[in-house]
N, C-alpha and C positions, 0 to 999 in steps of 0.2 A: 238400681237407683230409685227406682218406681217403688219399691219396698219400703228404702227407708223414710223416703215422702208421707206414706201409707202410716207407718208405725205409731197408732195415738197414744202411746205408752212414751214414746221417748219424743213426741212432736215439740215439745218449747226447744229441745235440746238440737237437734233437726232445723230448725230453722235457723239456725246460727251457721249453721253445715251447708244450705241451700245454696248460696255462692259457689261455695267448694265444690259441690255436686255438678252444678251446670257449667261449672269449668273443666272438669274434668269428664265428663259427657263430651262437651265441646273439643275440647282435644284429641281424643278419642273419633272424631267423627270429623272435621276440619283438617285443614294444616297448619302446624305446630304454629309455623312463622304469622300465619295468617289469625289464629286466635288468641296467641297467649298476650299480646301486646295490648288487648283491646279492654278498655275501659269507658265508665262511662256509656254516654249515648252511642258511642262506635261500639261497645259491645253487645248493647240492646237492639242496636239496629241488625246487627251480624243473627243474634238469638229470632230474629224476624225473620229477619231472610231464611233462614235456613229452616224457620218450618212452612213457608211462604204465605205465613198471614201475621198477623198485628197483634201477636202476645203478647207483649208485656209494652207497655205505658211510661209517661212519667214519673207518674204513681210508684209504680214496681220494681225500674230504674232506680230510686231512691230509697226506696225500702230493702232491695240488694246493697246498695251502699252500705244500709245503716246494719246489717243482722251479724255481720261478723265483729263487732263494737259491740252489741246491745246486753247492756246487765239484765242479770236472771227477771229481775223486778219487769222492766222493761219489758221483755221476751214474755213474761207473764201476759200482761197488758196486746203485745201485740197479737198472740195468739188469738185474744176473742174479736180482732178486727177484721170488717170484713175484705180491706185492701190486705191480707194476708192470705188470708183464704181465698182471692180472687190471686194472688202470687200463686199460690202453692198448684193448685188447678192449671192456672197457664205452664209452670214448671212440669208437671206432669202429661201436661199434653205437647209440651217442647222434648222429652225425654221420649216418648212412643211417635212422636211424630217427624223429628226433624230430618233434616236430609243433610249428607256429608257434602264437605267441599265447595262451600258458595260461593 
């Protein structure tokens, strides 16, 4: 998962994926019943818990919302921002660090 985060050849493309990822990390590592449901601030707080510190923001919250919507154009634009680059890092250190089962 840590890979395809990493990969700057396909990153615009990637960040569209980044939901999918940490959802599918999260299920993998959780219970089914207890992650799949969760949206929103109950998801962002779950993605906390479970590495037991304060990754992701409202900021990051909102920009998970927006990446699986967002036109190439868009996804351009977001790329050189640095609330993306502060997601992508927090994602990365939720994928090597978080703990199963909160």
């Amino acid at each position: 998962i840590a890979d395809t985060l990493n990969n700057p050849a396909g990153q615009i493309a990637n960040l569209t994926e980044l939901p999918l990822i940490l959802r599918h990390a999260a299920l993998r590592a959780g219970r089914r019943q207890d992650v799949a449901s969760l949206r929103g601030r109950d998801w962002i707080a779950w993605l906390n818990a479970s590495s037991g510190k304060t990754l992701f923001d409202d900021e990051a919250a909102a920009l998970i919302d927006q990446l699986p919507y967002a036109t190439p154009t868009s996804l351009a634009v977001l790329r050189d921002e640095p609330r993306t680059q502060k997601l992508l890092d927090a994602s990365q250190t939720w994928v090597r660090e978080h703990r199963a089962a909160v």
